[in-house]
C-alpha positions, 0 to 999 in steps of 0.5 A, a space after each residue: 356553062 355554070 353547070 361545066 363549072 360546078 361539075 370541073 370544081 367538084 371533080 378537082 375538090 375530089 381529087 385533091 381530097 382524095 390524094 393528099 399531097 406529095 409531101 404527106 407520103 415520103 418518109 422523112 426517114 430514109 427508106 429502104 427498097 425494096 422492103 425487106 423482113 426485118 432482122 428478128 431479136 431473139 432477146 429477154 424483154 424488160 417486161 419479163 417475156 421473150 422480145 422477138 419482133 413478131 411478138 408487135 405484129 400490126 404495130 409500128 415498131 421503132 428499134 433502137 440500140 443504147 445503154 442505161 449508163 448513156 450521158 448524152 445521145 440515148 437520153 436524147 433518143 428515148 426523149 424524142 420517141 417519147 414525145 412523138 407517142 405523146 404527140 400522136 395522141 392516145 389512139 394511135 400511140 396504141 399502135 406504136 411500140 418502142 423497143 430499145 436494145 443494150 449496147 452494154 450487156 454487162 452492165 445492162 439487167 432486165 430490171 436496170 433498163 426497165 428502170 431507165 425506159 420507164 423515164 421516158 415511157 412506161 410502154 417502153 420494152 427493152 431488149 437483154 440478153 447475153 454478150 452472144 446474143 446483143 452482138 447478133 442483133 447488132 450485127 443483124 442491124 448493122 450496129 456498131 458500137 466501141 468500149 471506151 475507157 474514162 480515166 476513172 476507170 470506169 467506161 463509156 460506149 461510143 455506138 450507132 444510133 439510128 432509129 429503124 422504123 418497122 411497118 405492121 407487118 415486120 417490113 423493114 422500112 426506113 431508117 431515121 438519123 440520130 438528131 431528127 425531132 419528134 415531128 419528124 417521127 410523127 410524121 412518119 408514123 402517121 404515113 406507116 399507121 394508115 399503111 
């Protein structure tokens, strides 16, 4: 009888080590079905090379769209991201390349964004390029985003700014909401790293 019972323990402490629970595999983001290629850039980077997606095969890249001028949610944004690498830890942060793309091609250089990135974080590669070029990404991604005039003159831009999350392999998978905390990418990241 104590051998049944030793055996049934051993049995379900493999079991549970082996499938960790539920809550540990879904995405705090939300996930797209089926896993489609992600849309490619064909943009300059910050870094002085040409930014295409293919170039982070076997990272985890996380997309976003913004602007160096940005007062509010883009400060917000890269400050989150930054923390969820630093929060990873060294290793796995390795494996995770944010790439932030203009909103404001006018205003937005190569070494303007470069500047502003590196605030955050220096591994940080922003996306450039002509007004042609930054309305295509958008559009491939759904981007919205609206000129808006200050009574000084100068202006502001109102835009979309969820965070999509690529898997290793250029899939599409998920798209988090502005507003969600660095844990919550953490989170994601290790279920997208150990896939």
């Amino acid at each position: 009888m104590r051998r049944r019972i030793a055996l049934a323990l051993l049995g379900a402490a493999a079991l549970a080590s082996a499938a960790p629970p539920a809550d540990t595999q879904t995405l705090k983001a939300g996930t797209l079905t089926p896993v489609l290629a992600a849309p490619e850039l064909k943009l300059d980077g910050t870094d002085g090379r040409p930014l295409g997606l293919e170039r982070f095969r076997g990272k985890v890249v996380l997309l976003a769209f913004g602007f160096s001028n940005c007062g509010e949610v883009c400060p917000i944004t890269l400050a989150t991201l930054a923390g969820a690498r630093r929060k990873l830890g060294t290793d796995a942060a390795r494996d995770v390349q944010v790439v932030y793309v203009t909103v404001d091609p006018e205003r937005d250089t190569a070494a303007q964004m470069k500047k502003f990135l590196g605030a955050f974080d220096a591994t940080f590669v922003g996306g450039v390029g002509t007004r042609a070029q930054i309305d295509a990404a958008q559009a491939s991604y759904g981007i919205s985003s609206t000129k808006v005039a200050n009574a000084d003159g100068s202006y502001t831009i109102g835009h979309s700014s969820s965070i999509y999350l690529i898997d290793r392999k250029g899939g599409l998978r998920a798209v988090m909401p502005y507003g969600h905390p660095a844990d919550d990418f953490v989170h994601d990241l290790q279920i997208l790293l150990r896939g």
